[in-house]
N, C-alpha and C positions, 0 to 999 in steps of 0.2 A: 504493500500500500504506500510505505513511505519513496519507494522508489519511483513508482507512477506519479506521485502527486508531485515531487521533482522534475521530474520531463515534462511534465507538462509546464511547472512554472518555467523552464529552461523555453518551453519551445514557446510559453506565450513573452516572457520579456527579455529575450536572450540577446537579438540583435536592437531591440528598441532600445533597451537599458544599457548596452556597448554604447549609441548612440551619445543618450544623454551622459555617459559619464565621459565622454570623449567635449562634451559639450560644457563640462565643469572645466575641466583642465583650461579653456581659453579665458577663465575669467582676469589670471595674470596678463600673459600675452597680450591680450586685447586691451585690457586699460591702461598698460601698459605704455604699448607703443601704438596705438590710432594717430596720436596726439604726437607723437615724436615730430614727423615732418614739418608740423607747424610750431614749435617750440620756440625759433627765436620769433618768429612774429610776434606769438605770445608775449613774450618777455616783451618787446617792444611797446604794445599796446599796453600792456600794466604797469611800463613805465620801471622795468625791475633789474636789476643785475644779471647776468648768465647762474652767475654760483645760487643767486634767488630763487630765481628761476627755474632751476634742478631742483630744488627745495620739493618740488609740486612730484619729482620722481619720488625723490629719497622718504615723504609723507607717504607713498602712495606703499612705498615695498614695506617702510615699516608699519603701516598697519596691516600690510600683508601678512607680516614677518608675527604680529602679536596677534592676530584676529587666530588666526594658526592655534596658537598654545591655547586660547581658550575657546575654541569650536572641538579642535581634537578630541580631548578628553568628555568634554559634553557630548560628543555622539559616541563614545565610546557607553554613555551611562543613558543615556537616553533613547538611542538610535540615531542611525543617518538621519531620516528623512523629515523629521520636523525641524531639527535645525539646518535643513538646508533650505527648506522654504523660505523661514523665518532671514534666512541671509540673502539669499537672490532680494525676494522684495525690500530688504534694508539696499541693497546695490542699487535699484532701479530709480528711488527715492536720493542717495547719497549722488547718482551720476548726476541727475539733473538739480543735484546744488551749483554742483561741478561747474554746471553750465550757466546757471544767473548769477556766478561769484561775482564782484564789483572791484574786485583788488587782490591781489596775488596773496596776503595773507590769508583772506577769506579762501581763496583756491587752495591752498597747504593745508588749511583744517579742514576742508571737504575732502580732500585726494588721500589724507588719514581716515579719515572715517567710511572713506570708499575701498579703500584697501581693506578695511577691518570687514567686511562685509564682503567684499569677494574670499577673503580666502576660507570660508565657509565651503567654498563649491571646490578650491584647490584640496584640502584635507581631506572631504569627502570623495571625492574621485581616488586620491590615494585607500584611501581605508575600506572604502565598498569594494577597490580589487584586493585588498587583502581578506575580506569577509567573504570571495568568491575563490579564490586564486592560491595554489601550492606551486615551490618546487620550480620546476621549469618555465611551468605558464604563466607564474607571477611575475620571472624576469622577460616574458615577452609583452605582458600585459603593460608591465612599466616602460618597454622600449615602443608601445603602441602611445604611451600617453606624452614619451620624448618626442615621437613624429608628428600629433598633434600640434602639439605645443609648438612644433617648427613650424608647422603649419599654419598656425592662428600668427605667427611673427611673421610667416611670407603675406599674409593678407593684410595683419595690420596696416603695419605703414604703408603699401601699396594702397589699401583704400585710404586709408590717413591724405596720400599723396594727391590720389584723386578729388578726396573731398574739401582738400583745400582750391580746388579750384570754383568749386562751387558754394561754400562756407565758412565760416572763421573756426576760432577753437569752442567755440557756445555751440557752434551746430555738431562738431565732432563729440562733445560730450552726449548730448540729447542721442546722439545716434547710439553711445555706448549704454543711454538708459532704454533703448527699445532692443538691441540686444538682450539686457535681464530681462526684459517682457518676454521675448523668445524660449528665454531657458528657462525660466519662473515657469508659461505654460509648459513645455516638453518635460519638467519638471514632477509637474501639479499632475499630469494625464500618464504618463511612464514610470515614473522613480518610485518601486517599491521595496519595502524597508529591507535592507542587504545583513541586518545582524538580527538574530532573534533574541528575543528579550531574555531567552538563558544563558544567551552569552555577552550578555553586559554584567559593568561591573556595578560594582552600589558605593556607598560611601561618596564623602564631600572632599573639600581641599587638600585634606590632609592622607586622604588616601591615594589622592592623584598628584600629591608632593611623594609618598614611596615610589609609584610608580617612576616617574623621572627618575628618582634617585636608584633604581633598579637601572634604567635604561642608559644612563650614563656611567654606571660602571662595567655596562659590556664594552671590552676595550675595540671591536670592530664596529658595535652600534657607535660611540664618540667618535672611530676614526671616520666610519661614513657620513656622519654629521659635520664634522671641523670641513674634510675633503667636498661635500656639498657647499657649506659657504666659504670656501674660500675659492672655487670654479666659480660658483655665481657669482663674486664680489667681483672679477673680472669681467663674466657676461653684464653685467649691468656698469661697471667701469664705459663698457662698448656702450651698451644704451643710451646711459647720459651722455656722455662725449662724443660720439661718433656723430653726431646729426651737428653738432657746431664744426666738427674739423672737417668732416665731409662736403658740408655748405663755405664756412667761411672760408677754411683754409683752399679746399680744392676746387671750391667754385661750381659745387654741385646744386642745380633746382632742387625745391620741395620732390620732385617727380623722378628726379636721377638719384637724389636719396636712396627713395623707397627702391628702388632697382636696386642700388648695390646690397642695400639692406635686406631687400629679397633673395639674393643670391647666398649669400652667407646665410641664411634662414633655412633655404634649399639644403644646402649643406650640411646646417643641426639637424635638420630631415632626415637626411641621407645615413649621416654619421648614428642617430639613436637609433635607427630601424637595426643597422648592420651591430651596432651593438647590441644590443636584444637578443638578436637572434646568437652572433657566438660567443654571449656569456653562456647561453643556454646550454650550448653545446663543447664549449670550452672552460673558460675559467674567468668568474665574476672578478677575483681579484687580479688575473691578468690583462683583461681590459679594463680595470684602472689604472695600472699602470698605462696602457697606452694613450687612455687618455690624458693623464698628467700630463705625460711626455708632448703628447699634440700642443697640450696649452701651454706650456713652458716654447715649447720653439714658435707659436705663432705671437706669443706676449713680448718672446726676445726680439722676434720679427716687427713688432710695433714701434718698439722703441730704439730699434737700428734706423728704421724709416724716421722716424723722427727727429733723432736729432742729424742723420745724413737728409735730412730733407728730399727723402725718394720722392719716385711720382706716385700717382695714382693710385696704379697697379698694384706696387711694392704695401702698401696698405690693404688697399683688400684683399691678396693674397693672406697675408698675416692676421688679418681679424677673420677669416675664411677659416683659416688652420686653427686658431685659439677657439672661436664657436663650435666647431668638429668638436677639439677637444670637453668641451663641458657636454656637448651632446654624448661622447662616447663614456663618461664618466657617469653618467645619471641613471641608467636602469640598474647595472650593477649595484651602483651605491646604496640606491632604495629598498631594490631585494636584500644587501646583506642587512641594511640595515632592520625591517620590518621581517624577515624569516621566521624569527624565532617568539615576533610577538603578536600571534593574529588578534588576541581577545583585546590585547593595547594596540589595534591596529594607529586609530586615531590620535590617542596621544603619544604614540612615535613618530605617526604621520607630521604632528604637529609640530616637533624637535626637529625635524629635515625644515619645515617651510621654516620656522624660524631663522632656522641657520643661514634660510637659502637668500631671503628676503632682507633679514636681518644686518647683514652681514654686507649685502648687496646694497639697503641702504645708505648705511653709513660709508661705502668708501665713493659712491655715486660724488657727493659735492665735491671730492678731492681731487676728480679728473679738471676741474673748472676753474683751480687756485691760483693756474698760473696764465689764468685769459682765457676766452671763447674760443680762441682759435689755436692755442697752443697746445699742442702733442705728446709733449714730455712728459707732460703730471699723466698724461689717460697711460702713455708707455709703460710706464715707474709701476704708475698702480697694478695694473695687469702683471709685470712680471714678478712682483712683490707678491699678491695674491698667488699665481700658481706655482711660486715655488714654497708657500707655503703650503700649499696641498700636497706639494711630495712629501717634505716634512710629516705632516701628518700622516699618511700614509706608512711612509718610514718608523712612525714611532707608534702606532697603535694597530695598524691590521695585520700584524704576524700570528697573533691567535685568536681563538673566541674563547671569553670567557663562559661562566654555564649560563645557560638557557633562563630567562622568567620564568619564573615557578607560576602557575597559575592557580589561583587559590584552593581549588578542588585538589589539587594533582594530577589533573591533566591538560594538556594543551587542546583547546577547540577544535574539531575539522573546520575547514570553510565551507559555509554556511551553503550554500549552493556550487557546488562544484562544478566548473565548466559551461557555465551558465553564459560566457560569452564566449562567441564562437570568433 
């Protein structure tokens, strides 16, 4: 009986429910970078500094980066699915502050509290594939949600690009609130609850203060953690900075932006897919290593072009290689990191976004310190950031510590097995 009533959920939300979790994963990406191609306009019209002016990124990842710690754990104890409602329509609401701000201050406490609200739908996407997901499928599952994610960054800024021909940054926002109207429905009509209620936990703060403090003394959980944000503090080094040195410096339209920006997108595409599939078949911690390696030579690549003052090319070449790299580092990192914790799917999910966003945050304003259109600070940062990912690497993922005990004494199966095809 329990096997039948399984296939049948599999066969009625198998591919809908791939859908909409594919659908979570763009809440970053998208609010992200829409906005990128018009950024110094922005800045111009509010009248703001460039380093200000990033202000509106580094608000947006750190309430990515904390909406993370406190959604995780809440759907670990409550379930996925009310708190992802509950966050999509706080998104749809936060965008279109976004869009009537009157002053760039007012825009940094909106792009915080929009970020606090999308990463509801980032968390949840990680934690319902681990409430679905083992083993192998998990790290294909996570290399489908890096293609995504590449995916929603080839679109961004391209439409970003497009829609500044026909709109300011108020209309580009308003467009990223009718997006959550999109996944709010597909949402509200598809998304049903991925954890059953005997596999949640109970207890209040201080039971999900043990957790954490279990999760960070696995020495391969912290090192997948440290190596997540310190890859991303370089992907978003690129984020903020690349849309001023690509425009000012090299004399790139809103429109040739979003192309080079597209191609290096393609690339994270390319790069998560192929990582996915031979960790699966290979070795999780050896394609971190290859990843590292990518992002160290296309970071070193950054700032040779930059202070030789190369062309063009010699840039996007090297932010090409350094994006591979954090794309080939991401499913690995996730699967080692979530393997051993399905029933804390959530609030481990929530220790990776922190790390990722967090982390990615604070080094965002640093690319900006030394001009809009200078090179050296975005170089510096990048290579500083991925060599401390090998670092990390080097000093914490030589073993696994033991396993989360889960308070029964046993680990959960995943709750519908195979459920996306």
């Amino acid at each position: 009986m329990r096997t039948t009533q399984l296939a049948t959920r599999e066969q009625a939300v198998g591919r809908p429910l791939a859908v909409v979790l594919g659908l979570l994963t763009i809440f970053g990406p998208i609010s992200m970078d829409l906005y990128l191609p018009v950024l110094p306009a922005l800045t111009i019209e509010l009248g703001s500094a460039a380093s200000v002016a990033q202000l509106t990124i580094t608000a947006c990842l750190l309430g990515l980066a904390f909406g993370q710690v406190v959604a995780g754990p809440l759907s670990d104890r409550f379930g996925r699915r009310r708190p992802l409602l509950i966050g999509v329509i706080a998104y749809v609401v936060t965008s279109t502050w976004c869009a009537v701000s009157p002053a760039v201050e007012t825009l940094v406490a909106a792009r915080f509290v929009q970020g606090l609200a999308g990463a509801v739908g980032i968390v949840i996407a990680q934690a319902a594939g681990r409430d679905l997901y083992s083993g192998g499928r998990l790290v294909r599952y996570y290399g489908r949600l890096t293609v995504l994610g590449g995916l929603a960054a080839i679109i961004g800024p391209v439409i970003g690009g497009q829609l500044a021909n026909l709109t300011d940054w108020h209309g580009i926002f308003l467009f990223l609130a009718a997006v959550g109207v999109a996944i709010l429905i597909a949402s509200m009509i598809i998304f049903r609850e991925t954890l059953p209620a005997e596999h949640r936990t109970a207890g209040g703060f201080a039971h999900t203060g043990r957790d954490f403090r279990q999760l960070l003394s696995d020495r391969v959980f912290l090192g997948a953690v440290l190596i997540t944000g310190m890859v991303n503090s370089a992907l978003f080094a690129y984020l903020s900075g690349a849309t001023f040195v690509l425009q000012g410096t090299y004399g790139l339209s809103p429109q040739g932006y979003s192309v080079a920006f597209g191609l290096n997108s393609l690339g994270f595409m390319v790069f998560g897919f192929v990582a996915g599939r031979l960790s699966e078949r290979w070795s999780e911690k050896g394609m971190l290593m290859v990843g590292l390696a990518l992002c160290v030579a296309g970071a070193g690549g950054l700032l040779v072009t930059a202070v030789l003052q190369l062309p063009l090319i010699a840039i996007v070449l090297s932010l090409f290689t350094m994006v591979g790299g954090v794309a080939v580092t991401t499913p690995p990192s996730t699967s080692l990191a979530l393997a051993d914790y399905p029933h804390i799917a959530g609030t481990a999910s929530s220790l990776l976004g922190l790390a990722r966003f967090a982390f990615g945050g604070l080094t965002a304003p640093l690319v900006g310190l030394g001009g809009a259109t200078n090179p050296v600070p975005f170089g510096l940062v990048t290579v500083v950031a991925a060599v401390l990912g090998v670092i990390a690497y080097a000093a914490l993922m030589r073993r696994r510590a033991t396993p989360y005990a889960h308070p029964t004494g046993d680990i959960p199966k995943p709750a519908v097995a195979g459920a996306i095809r």
